[in-house]
C-alpha positions as CSV (number, residue, x, y, z in Angstrom):
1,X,5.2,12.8,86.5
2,X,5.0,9.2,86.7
3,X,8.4,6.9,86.8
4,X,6.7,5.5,83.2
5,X,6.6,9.0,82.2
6,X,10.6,9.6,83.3
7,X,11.3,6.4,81.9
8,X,9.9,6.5,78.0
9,X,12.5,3.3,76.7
10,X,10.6,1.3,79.7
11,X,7.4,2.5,78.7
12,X,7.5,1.6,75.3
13,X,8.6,-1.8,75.6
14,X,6.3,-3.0,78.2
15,X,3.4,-2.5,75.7
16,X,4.1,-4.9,72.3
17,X,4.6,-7.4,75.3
18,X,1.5,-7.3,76.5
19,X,0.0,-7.1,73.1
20,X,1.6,-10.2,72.5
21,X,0.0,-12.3,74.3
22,X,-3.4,-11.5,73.7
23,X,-3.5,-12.9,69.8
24,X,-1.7,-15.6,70.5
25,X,-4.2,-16.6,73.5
26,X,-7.1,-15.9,71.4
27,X,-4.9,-18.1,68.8
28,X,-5.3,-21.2,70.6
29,X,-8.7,-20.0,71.6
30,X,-9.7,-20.1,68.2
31,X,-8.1,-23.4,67.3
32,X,-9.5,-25.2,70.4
33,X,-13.2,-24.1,69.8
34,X,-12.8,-25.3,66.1
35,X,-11.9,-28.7,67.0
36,X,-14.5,-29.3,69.2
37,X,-16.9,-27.9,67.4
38,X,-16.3,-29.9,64.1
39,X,-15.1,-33.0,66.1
40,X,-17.1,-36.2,64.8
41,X,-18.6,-38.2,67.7
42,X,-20.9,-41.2,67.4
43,X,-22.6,-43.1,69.7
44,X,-23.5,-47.0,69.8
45,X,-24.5,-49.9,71.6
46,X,-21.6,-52.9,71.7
47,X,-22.3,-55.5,74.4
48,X,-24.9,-54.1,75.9
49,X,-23.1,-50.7,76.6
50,X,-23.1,-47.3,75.2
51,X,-20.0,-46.4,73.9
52,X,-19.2,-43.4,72.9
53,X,-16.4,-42.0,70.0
54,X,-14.7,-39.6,69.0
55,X,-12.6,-38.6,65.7
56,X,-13.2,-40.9,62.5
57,X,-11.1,-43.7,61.1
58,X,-8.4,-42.9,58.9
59,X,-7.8,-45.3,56.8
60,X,-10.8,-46.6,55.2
61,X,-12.2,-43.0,54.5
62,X,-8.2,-42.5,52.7
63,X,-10.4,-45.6,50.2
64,X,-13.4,-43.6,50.1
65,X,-11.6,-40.1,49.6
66,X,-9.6,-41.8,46.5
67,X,-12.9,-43.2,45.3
68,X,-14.3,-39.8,45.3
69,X,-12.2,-38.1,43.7
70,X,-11.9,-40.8,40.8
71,X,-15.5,-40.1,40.3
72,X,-15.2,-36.5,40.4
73,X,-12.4,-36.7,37.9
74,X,-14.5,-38.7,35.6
75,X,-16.9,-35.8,35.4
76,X,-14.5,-33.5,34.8
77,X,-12.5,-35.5,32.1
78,X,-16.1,-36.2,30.4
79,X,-16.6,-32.5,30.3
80,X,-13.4,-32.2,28.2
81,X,-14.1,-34.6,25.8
82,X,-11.5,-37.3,27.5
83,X,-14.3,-40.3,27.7
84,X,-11.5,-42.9,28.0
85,X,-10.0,-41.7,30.8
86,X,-13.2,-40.7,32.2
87,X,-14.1,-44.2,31.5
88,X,-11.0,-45.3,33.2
89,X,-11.5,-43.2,36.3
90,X,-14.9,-44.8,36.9
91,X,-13.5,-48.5,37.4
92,X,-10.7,-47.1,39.1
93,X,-13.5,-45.7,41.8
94,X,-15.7,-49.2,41.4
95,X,-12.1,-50.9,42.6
96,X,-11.4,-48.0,45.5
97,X,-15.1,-48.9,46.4
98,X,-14.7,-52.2,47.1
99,X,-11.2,-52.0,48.8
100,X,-12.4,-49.8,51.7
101,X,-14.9,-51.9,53.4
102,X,-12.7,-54.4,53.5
103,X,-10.1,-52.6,54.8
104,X,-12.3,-51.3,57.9
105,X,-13.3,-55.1,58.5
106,X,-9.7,-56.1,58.4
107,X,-9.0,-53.3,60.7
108,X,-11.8,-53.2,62.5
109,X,-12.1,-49.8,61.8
110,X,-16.3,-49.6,60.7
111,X,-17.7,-46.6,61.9
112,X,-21.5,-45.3,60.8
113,X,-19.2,-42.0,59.5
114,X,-18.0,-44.7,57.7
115,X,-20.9,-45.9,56.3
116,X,-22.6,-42.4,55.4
117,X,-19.5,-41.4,53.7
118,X,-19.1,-44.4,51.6
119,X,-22.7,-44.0,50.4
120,X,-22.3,-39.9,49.8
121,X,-19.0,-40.9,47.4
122,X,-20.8,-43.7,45.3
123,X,-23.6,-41.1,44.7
124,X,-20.9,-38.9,43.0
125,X,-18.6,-42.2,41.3
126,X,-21.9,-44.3,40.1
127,X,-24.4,-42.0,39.9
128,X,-23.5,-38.2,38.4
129,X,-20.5,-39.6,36.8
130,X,-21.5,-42.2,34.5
131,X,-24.7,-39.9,33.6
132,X,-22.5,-37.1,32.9
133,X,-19.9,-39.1,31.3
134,X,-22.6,-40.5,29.2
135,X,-24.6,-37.2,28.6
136,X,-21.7,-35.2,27.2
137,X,-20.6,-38.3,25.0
138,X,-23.4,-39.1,23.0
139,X,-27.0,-38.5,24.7
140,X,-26.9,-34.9,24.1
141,X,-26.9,-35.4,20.7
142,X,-30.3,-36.8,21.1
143,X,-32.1,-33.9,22.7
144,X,-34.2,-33.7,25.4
145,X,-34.4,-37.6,25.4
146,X,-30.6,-37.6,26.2
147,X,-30.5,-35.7,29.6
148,X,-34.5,-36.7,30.6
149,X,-32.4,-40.4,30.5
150,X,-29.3,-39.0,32.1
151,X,-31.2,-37.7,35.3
152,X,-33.5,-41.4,35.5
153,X,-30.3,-43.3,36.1
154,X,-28.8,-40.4,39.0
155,X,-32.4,-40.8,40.7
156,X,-32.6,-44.4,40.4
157,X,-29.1,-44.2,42.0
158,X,-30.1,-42.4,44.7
159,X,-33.0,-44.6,45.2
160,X,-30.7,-47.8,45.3
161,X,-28.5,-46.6,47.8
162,X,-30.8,-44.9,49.9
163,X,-32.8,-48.4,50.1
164,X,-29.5,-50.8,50.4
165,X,-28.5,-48.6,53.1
166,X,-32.1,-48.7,55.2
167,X,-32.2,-53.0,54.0
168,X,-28.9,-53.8,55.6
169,X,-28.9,-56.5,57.8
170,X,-32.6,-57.8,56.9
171,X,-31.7,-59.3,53.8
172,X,-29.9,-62.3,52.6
173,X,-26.1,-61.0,52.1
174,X,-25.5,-63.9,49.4
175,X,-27.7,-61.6,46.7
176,X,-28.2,-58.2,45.9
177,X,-32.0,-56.5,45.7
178,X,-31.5,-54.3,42.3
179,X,-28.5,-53.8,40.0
180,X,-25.5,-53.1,42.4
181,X,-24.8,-48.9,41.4
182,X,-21.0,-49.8,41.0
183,X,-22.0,-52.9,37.8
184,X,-24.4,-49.8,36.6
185,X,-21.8,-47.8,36.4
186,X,-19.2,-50.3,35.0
187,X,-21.5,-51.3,32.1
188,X,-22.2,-47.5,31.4
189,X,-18.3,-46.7,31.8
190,X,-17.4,-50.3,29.4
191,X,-19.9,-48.8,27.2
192,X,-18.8,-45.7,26.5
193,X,-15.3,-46.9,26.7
194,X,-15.5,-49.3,23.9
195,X,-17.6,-47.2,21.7
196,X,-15.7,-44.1,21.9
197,X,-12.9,-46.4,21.1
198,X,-14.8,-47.3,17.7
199,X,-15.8,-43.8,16.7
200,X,-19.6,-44.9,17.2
201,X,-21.7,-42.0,16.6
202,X,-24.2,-43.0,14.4
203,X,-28.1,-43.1,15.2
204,X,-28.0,-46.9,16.3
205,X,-25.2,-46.5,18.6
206,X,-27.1,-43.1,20.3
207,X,-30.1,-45.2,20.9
208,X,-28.3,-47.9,22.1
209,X,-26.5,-46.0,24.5
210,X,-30.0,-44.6,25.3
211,X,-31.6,-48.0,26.6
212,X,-28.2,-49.1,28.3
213,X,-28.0,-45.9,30.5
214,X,-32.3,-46.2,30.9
215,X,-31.5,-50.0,31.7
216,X,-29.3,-50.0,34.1
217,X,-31.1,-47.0,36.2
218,X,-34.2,-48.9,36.3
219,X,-32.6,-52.4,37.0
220,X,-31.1,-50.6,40.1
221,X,-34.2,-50.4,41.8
222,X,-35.9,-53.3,40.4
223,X,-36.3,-56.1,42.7
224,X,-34.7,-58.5,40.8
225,X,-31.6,-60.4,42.5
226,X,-27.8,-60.2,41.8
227,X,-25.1,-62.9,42.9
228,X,-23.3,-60.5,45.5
229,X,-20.0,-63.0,45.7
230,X,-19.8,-62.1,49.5
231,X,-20.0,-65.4,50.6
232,X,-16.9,-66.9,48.5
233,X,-14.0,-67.4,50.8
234,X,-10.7,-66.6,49.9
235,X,-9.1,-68.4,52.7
236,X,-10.1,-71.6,51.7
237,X,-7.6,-73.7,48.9
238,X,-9.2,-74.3,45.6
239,X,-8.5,-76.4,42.5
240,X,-5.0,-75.2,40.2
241,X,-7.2,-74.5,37.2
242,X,-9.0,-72.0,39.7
243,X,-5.7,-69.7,39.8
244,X,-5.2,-70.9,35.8
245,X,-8.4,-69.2,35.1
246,X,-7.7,-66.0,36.7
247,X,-4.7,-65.9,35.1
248,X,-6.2,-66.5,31.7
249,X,-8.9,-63.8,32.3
250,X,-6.2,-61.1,33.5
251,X,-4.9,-61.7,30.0
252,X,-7.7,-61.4,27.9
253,X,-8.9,-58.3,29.6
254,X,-5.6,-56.8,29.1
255,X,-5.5,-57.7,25.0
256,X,-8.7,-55.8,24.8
257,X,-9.9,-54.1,28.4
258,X,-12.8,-51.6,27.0
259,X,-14.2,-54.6,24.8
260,X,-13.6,-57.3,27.6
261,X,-15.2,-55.3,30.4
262,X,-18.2,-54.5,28.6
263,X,-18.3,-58.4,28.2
264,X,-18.2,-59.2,31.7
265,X,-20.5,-56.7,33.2
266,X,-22.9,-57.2,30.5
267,X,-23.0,-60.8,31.3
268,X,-23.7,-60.0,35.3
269,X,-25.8,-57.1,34.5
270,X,-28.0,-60.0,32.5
271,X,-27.6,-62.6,35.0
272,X,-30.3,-61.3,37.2
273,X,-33.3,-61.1,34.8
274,X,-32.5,-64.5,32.9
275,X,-32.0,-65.9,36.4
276,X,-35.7,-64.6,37.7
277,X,-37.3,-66.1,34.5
278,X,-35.6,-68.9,35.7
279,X,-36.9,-69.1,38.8
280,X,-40.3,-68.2,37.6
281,X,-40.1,-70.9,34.9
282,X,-39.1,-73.8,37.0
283,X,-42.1,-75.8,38.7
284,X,-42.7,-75.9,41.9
285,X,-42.6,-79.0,43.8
């Protein structure tokens, strides 16, 4: 007989040690091989060198998370019947949205990751949601007209982004090329916000709603121009009755927000046609 065999106290503990070890190797293993197989690396040119990253920025893509799920709430609240804060939820993405690129340029945090996320959460905030949101309000009521809308402004979404994303940096960054997605989906969200508000349901209000939600798809990927603001610097002093006027339009949006934002992004959303015929209209010298 073997000393184990004489010794069975010996025998038995020598073998849950051994075990032991095996899972938690295969542990770390496990946990190593996940994390580099899901690691996020990109590759660029800065300088004249190839640099090459790993991991994502954390910050911005917090923004675009929050964004995301503001959007995703929206659809979900419009599914309940809760169109104000659906409604609500929208703008709260449309103000997430603009916060995070200008966190990652502050920061210096702009990654392509970045970029493709940012584009992936507006589908979801300014495309489904104000379709849905607008769907389950009041288009349904009007048949197959309703949703055959519904899905023209999510395509002409997609369509918008997918061209601002291949036009950056050959065009002018003072104007826009199409309805921004985020005004689309503010005038939509104002719209449904205010009327909701009213308890507009008669025929007038459906079609109206009808050739707002048609509207703004198609003046997304119209080529008509939009005042982007990006060239206004905040760094620079301005006049008193600058701040006075800010002031004065916090107020009045906050007597009346649904009523006042429909205002506001109707007036931009107009802007760009009546500036074209403009345009079009003045003689050439």
């Amino acid at each position: 007989m073997t000393q184990d065999a004489h010794d069975p106290e010996r025998a038995h503990s020598s073998t849950p040690e051994e075990g032991s070890r095996t899972p938690e190797v295969n542990n770390e293993d496990l946990a190593s091989a996940f994390l580099r197989e899901t690691e996020v690396i990109e590759e660029s040119v800065e300088d004249g060198k190839k640099i090459r990253r790993k991991g994502i920025y954390l910050l911005p893509n917090l923004f675009t998370t929050s964004a995301l799920f503001s959007g995703f709430f929206a659809v979900v609240a419009g599914i309940n019947g809760e169109f104000t804060p659906a409604a609500v939820a929208i703008f709260i993405a449309m103000v997430l949205d603009g916060l995070d690129g200008r966190v990652a340029r502050m920061t210096n945090t702009q990654s392509e990751f970045g970029a493709e996320y940012d584009s992936l959460a507006d589908m979801i905030s300014f495309g489904m949601a104000p379709a849905l949101v607008a769907f389950t309000w009041i288009l349904q009521d009007i048949g197959k007209t309703g949703w055959v809308v519904a899905f023209l402004y999510v395509a002409c979404a997609a369509l918008r982004l997918a061209r601002f994303n291949v036009q950056i940096g050959s065009v002018d960054k003072k104007w826009f090329i199409g309805l921004p997605s985020p005004s689309a989906a503010a005038l939509i969200a104002a719209s449904v916000w205010t009327f909701h508000s009213f308890d507009a349901d008669a025929l007038g209000f459906k079609l109206l709603m009808l050739f707002v939600v048609a509207a703004a798809g198609v003046l997304m990927v119209s080529n008509i121009r939009y005042y982007s603001f990006k060239d206004l610097d905040f760094k620079k002093p301005v006049p008193f009755v600058v701040l006075l006027a800010v002031v004065l339009g916090f107020v009045m949006i906050s007597v009346e927000p649904s009523v006042m934002l429909l205002l506001l992004f109707g007036v931009y959303v107009l802007s760009g046609p009546v500036l074209a015929v403009m345009r079009k209209a003045k003689p050439k010298s």
